[in-house]
C-alpha positions in Angstrom: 48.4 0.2 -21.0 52.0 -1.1 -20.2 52.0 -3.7 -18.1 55.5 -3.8 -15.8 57.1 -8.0 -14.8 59.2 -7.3 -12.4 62.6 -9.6 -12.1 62.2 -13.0 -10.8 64.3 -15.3 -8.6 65.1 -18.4 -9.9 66.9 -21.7 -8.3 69.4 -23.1 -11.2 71.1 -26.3 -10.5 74.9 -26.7 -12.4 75.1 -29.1 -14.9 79.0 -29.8 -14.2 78.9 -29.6 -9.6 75.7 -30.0 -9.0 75.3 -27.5 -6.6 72.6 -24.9 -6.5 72.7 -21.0 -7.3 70.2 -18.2 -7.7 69.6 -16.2 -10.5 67.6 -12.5 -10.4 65.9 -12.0 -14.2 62.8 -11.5 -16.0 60.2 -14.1 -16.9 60.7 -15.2 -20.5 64.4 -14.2 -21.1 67.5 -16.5 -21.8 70.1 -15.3 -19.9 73.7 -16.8 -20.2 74.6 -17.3 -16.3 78.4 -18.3 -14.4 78.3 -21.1 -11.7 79.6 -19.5 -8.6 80.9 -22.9 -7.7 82.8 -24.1 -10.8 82.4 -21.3 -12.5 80.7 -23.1 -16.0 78.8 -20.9 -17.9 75.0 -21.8 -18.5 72.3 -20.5 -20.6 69.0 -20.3 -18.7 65.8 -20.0 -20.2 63.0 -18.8 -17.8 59.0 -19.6 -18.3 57.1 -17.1 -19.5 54.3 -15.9 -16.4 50.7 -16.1 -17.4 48.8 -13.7 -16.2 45.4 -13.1 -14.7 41.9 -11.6 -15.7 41.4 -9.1 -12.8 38.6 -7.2 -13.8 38.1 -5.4 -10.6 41.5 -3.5 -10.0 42.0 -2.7 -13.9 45.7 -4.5 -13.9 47.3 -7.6 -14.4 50.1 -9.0 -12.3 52.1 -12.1 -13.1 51.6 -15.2 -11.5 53.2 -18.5 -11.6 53.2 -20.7 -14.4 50.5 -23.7 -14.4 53.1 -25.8 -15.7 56.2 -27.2 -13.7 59.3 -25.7 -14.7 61.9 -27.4 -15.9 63.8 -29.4 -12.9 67.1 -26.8 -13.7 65.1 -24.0 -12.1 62.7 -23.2 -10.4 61.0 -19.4 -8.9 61.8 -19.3 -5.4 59.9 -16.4 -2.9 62.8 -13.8 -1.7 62.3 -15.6 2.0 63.5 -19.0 0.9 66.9 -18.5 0.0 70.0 -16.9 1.5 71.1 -12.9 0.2 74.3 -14.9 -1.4 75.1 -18.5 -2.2 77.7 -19.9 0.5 79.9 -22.5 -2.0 80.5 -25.4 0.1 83.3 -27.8 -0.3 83.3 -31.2 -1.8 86.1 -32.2 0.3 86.5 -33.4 3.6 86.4 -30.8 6.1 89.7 -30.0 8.3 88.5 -32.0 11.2 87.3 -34.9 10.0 90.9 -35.1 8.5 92.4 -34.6 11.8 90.8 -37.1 13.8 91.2 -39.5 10.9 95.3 -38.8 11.8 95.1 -38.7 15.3 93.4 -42.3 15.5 95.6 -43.6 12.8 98.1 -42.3 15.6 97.0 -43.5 18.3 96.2 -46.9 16.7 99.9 -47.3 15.8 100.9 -45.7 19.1 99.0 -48.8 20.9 100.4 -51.2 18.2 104.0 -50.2 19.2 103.3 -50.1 22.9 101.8 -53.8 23.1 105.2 -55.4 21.2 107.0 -53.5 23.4 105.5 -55.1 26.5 105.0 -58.2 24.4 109.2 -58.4 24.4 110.1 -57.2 27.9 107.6 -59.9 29.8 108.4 -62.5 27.3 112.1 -61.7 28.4 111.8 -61.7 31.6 110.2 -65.0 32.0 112.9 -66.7 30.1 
């Protein structure tokens, strides 16, 4: 009797970014997987799935390891994650740049106005 593990999903976090990615394999393989982020190349070793005494039904399925994996990975439920990783940037969005300028603006804008007033009142009361 042959018993079929089907492919897994685990949660990989990059060694180099940080950031998180999924990888689809079997339980018990090392697989050599690319960061979608950075693009650094890993080798992942998943757990190896125990599995259980069903007497009743005749088959075993696998089931999660009693053990924690290892914090790099983890399985994940096909639910709990999105159908392809969305890189996000570790820079500063757009518009948080923008309004950084246009205060920086109107700061010096204000600046510019109040020595300008500064001068003509002071000149006129002279």
């Amino acid at each position: 009797m042959s018993i079929k593990i089907e492919a897994m999903q685990y949660q990989v976090t990059c060694k180099q970014c940080h950031q998180l990615y999924v990888v689809d394999t079997n339980p018990g393989t090392t697989i050599r997987s690319r960061c979608p982020y950075c693009g650094t190349v890993a080798t992942i070793a998943t757990p190896i799935l125990g599995q259980q005494d069903t007497k009743s039904s005749g088959s075993a399925s696998p089931q999660r390891p009693k053990t924690k994996p290892a914090p790099s990975y983890s399985p994940l439920s096909s639910s709990s994650h999105p159908s392809s990783p969305t890189p996000s940037s570790p820079h500063t969005s757009s518009l948080t740049r923008r309004v950084v300028v246009l205060f920086c603006v109107v700061a010096i804008f204000l600046l510019v106005l109040a020595t300008l007033l500064y001068c003509a009142f002071k000149g006129m009361s002279a």
